[in-house]
C-alpha positions in Angstrom: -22.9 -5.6 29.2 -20.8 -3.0 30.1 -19.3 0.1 28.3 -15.5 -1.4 29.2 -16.2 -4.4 27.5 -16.6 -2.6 24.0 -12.9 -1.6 24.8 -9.6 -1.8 23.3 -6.2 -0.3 22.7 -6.4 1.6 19.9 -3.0 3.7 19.4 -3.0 6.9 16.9 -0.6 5.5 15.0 -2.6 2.2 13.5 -5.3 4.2 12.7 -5.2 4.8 8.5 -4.7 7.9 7.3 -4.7 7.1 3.0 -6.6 4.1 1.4 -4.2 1.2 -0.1 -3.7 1.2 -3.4 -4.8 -1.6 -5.4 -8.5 -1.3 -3.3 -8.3 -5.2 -3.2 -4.5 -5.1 -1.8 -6.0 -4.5 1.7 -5.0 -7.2 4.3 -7.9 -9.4 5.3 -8.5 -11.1 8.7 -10.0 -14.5 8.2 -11.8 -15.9 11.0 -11.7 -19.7 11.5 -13.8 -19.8 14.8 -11.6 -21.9 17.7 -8.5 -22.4 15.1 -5.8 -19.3 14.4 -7.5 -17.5 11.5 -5.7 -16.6 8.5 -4.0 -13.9 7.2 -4.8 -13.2 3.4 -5.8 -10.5 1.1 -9.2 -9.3 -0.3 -8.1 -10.1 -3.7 -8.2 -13.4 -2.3 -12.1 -13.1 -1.3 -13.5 -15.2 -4.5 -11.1 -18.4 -2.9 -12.2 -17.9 0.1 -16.2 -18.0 -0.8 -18.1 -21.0 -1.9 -19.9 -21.7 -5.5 -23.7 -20.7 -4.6 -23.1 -18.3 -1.8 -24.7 -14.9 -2.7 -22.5 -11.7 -1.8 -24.9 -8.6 -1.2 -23.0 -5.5 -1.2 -24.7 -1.8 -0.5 -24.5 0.4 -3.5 -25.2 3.9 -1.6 -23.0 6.8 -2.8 -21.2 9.4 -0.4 -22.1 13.3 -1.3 -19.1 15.6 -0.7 -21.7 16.6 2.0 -19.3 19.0 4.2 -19.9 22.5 3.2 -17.1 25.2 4.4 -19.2 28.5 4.8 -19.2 31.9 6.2 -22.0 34.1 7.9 -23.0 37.6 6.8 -21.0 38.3 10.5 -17.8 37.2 9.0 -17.4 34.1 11.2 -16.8 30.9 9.6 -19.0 27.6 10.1 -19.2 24.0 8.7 -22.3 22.8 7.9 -22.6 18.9 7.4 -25.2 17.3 4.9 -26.9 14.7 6.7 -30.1 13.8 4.5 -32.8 15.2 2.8 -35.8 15.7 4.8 -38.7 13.8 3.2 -41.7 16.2 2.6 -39.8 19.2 1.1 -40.4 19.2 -2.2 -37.0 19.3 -4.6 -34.9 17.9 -2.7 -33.3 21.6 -1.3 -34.3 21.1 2.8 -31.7 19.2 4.8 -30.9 17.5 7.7 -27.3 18.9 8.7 -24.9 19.5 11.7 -23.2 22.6 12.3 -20.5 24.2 14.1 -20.9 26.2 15.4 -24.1 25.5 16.2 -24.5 27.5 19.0 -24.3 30.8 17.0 -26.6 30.0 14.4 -29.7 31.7 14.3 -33.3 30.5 12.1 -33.6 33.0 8.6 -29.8 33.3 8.5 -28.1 33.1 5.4 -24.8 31.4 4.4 -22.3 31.9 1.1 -19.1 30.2 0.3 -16.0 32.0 0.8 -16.6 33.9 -3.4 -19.3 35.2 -1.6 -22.3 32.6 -3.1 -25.1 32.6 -0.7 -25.9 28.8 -0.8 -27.6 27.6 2.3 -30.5 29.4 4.7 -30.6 28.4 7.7 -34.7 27.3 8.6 -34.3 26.2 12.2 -33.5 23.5 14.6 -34.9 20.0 13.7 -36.9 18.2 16.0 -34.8 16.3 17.6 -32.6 19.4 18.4 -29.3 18.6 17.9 -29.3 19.1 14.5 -30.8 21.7 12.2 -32.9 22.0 9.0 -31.4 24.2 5.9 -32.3 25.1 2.5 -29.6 24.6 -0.2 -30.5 27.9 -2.6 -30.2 29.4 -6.0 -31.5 27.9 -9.3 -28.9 25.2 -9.7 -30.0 21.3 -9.4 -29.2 21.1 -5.3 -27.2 17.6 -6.1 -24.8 19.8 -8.7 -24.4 22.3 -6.5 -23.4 19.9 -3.4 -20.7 18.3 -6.0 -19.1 21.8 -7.0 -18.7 23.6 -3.3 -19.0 20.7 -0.9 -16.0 18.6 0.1 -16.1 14.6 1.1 -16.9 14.2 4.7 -14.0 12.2 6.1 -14.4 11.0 9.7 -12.2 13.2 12.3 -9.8 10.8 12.9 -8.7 10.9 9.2 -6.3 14.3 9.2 -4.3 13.5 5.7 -6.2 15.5 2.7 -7.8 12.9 0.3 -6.0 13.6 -3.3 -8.5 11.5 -5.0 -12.2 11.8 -3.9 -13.6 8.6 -5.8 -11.0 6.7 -3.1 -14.0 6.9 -0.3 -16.6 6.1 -2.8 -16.7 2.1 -3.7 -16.9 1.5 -7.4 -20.2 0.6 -7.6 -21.7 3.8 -5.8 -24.8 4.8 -7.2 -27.9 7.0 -5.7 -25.8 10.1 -3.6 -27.0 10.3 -0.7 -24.4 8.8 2.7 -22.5 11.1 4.8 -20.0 8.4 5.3 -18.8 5.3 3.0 -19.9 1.9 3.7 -16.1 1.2 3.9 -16.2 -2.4 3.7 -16.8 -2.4 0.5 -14.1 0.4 -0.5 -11.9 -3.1 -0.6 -13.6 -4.5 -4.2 -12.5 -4.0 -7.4 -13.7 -5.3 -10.9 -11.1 -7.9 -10.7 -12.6 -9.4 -7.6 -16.7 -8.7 -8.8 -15.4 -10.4 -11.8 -13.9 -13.9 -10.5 -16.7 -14.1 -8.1 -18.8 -14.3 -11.2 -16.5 -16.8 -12.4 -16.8 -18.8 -9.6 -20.5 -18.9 -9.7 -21.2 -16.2 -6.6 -23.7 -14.0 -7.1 -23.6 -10.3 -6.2 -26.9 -8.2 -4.9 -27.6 -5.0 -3.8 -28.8 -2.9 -1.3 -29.0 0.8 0.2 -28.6 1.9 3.3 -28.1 5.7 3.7 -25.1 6.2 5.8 -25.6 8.6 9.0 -23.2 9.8 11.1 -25.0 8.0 14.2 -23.6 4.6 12.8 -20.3 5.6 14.1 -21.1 8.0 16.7 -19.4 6.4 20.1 -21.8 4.9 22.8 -21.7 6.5 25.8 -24.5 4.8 27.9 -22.5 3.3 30.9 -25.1 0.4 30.2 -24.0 0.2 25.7 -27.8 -1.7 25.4 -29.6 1.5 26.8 -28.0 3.4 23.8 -30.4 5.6 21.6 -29.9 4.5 17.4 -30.9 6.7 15.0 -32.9 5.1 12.5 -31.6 5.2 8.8 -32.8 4.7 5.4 -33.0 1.6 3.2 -34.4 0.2 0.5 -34.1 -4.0 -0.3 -35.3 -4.6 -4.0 -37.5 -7.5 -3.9 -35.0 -9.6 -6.3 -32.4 -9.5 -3.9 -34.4 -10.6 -0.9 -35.4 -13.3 -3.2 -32.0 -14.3 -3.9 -31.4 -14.5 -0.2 -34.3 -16.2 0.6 -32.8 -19.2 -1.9 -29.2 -18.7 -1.2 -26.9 -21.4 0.8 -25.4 -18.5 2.4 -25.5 -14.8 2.7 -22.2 -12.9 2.5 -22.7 -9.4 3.6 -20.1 -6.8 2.2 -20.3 -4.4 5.6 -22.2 -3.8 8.8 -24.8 -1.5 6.8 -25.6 -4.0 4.3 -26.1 -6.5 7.6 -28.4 -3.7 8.6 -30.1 -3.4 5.6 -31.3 -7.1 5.0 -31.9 -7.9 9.2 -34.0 -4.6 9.4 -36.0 -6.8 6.2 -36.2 -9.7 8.3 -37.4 -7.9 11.5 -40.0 -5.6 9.9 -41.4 -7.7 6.7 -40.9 -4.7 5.3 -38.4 -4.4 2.0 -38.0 -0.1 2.2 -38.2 2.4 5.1 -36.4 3.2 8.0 -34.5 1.2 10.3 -33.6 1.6 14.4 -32.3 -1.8 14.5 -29.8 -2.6 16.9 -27.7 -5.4 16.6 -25.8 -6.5 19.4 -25.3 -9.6 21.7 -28.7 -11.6 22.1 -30.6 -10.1 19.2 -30.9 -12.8 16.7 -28.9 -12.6 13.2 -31.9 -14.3 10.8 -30.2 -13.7 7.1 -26.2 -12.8 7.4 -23.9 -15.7 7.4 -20.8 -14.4 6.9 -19.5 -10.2 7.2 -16.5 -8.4 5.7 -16.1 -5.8 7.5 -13.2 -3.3 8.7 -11.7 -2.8 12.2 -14.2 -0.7 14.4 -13.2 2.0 16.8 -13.7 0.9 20.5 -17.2 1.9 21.7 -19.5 1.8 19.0 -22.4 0.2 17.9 -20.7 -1.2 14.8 -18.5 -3.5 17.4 -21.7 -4.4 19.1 -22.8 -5.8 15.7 -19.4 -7.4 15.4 -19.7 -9.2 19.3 -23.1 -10.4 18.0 -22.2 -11.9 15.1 -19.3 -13.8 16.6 -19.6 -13.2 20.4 -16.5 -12.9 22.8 -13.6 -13.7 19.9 -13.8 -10.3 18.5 -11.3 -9.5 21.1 -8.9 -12.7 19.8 -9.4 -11.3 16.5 -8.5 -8.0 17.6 -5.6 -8.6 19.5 -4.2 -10.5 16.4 -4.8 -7.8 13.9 -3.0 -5.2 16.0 0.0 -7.5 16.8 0.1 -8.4 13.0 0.7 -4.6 12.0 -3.3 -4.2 10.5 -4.4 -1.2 9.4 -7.8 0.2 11.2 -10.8 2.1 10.8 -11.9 3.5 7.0 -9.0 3.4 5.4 -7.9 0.2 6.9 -7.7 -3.4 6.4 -10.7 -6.3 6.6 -11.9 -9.2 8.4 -13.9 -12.0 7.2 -16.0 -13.4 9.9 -18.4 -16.1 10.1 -21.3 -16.6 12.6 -21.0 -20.6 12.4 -17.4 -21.1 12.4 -16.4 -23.3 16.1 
């Protein structure tokens, strides 16, 4: 494999820039392997299931994890929320990106622009292109995140997001993401509700969101590229249920994540460096919603191995059929034993 082949045109212009409104009134992509696949909506999604399959969806919540702040210099800097770092005790040390990060120095402090001191910076993390911080002050950290930090929309999103709960899906739980599981932005009551009615069941997951999901691959060789490992958790009633289910529908690439990283490992919580991609073997997942991926990732590398070469087919038809890409964007349904 080559970098190239995770290319494709990708124009400014078909790139979202506001979700759709109903949620479910997004376009969806409906792969039928060898034969034209069909154009529907995912209000449609109950129709186009089957009476036993099991949809698993992942029920992680996004913080409003970017943080606007100032240093006692005067400069400004944006400090990202990645995760909590697991042995500090309260849930106040971070994982976070900042930028500048050049300029940031270990003991400094940071305040919002009413002058709050809110963050200390501790020091670079391990890994070193990142750093460790200390949200301060008396106030639960979570509460303070919700009142001075903002939602952390991906760059290529540049219209301000009037509603917040719009990159949350609606049954977001445990805060903790710095991005949506967008996938799953698409359901709505309506459509939890007639799968119900048509005897589909839906599970859950969590799989903490990092920013590495979407980070490009730049490895001229894409299967020499370094993942990240994330968080997840599996509760043991859902890998039951897909253990006995005819079929496996996963709502997103991180709930595909979350239940392969199960089957790899034996293991139903931890974290994950699973990388799926052309010749690792899909052992739970039959079928993926998903949205339309930006060219080099590691999220179209899961896409090419769950359906191999006619993601580009697939592509080529959502872009000449006006879809909408990326977050905000429209679906696909895809399914790894269609011919």
């Amino acid at each position: 494999m080559r970098l190239e082949d995770l290319d494709y045109d990708l124009r400014p212009e078909r790139i979202a820039q506001v979700p759709i409104e109903p949620r479910d009134a997004a376009r969806l992509l409906v792969d039928r392997g060898s034969a034209p696949p069909e154009h529907r909506r995912v209000a449609d999604l109950p129709d186009l299931l089957r009476p036993g399959d099991l949809v698993v969806v992942n029920d992680t919540r996004v913080l409003p994890a970017r943080l606007r702040l100032r240093r006692a210099t005067g400069g400004t800097t944006e400090v990202l929320l990645l995760e909590p770092v697991d042995d500090a005790p309260g849930g106040r040390r971070w994982e976070a990106l900042a930028r500048p990060a050049r300029k940031l120095r270990a003991g400094e402090h940071l305040s919002t622009a009413t002058g709050e001191v809110v963050v200390a910076v501790v020091g670079r993390a391990p890994a070193g292109d990142t750093f460790h911080i200390d949200l301060l002050g008396d106030e639960n950290p979570a509460r303070l995140v919700e009142r001075i930090g903002e939602m952390p929309l991906p760059p290529y999103i540049t219209t301000t997001l009037d509603r917040p709960d719009r990159y949350n899906t609606i049954y977001a739980t445990r805060p903790g993401s710095a991005a949506a599981p967008t996938a799953g932005l698409h359901l709505t009551p309506a459509v939890l509700d007639r799968l119900a009615a048509r005897g589909i069941d839906v599970a859950r997951v969590e799989l903490v969101v990092g920013l590495d999901t979407f980070q490009p691959v730049s490895e001229p060789d894409p299967l020499r590229h370094r993942m990240h490992s994330e968080r997840y958790r599996v509760p043991a009633s859902t890998w039951d249920a897909c253990r006995g289910a005819p079929r496996v529908v996963a709502i997103g690439t991180t709930t595909v994540r979350a239940l392969e990283s199960v089957a790899a490992s034996s293991r139903l919580e931890g974290r994950t460096e699973l990388f799926l991609h052309a010749g690792v073997p899909l052992q739970v997942v039959d079928v993926l919603m998903t949205n339309f991926h930006l060219p080099r990732t590691t999220l179209l590398m899961m896409v090419d191995a769950f359906v191999g070469p006619r993601w580009r087919a697939l592509y080529a038809t959502a872009l000449t059929e006006g879809y909408r890409f990326l977050s905000f964007g429209d679906a696909m349904l895809l399914d790894r034993h269609a011919t």
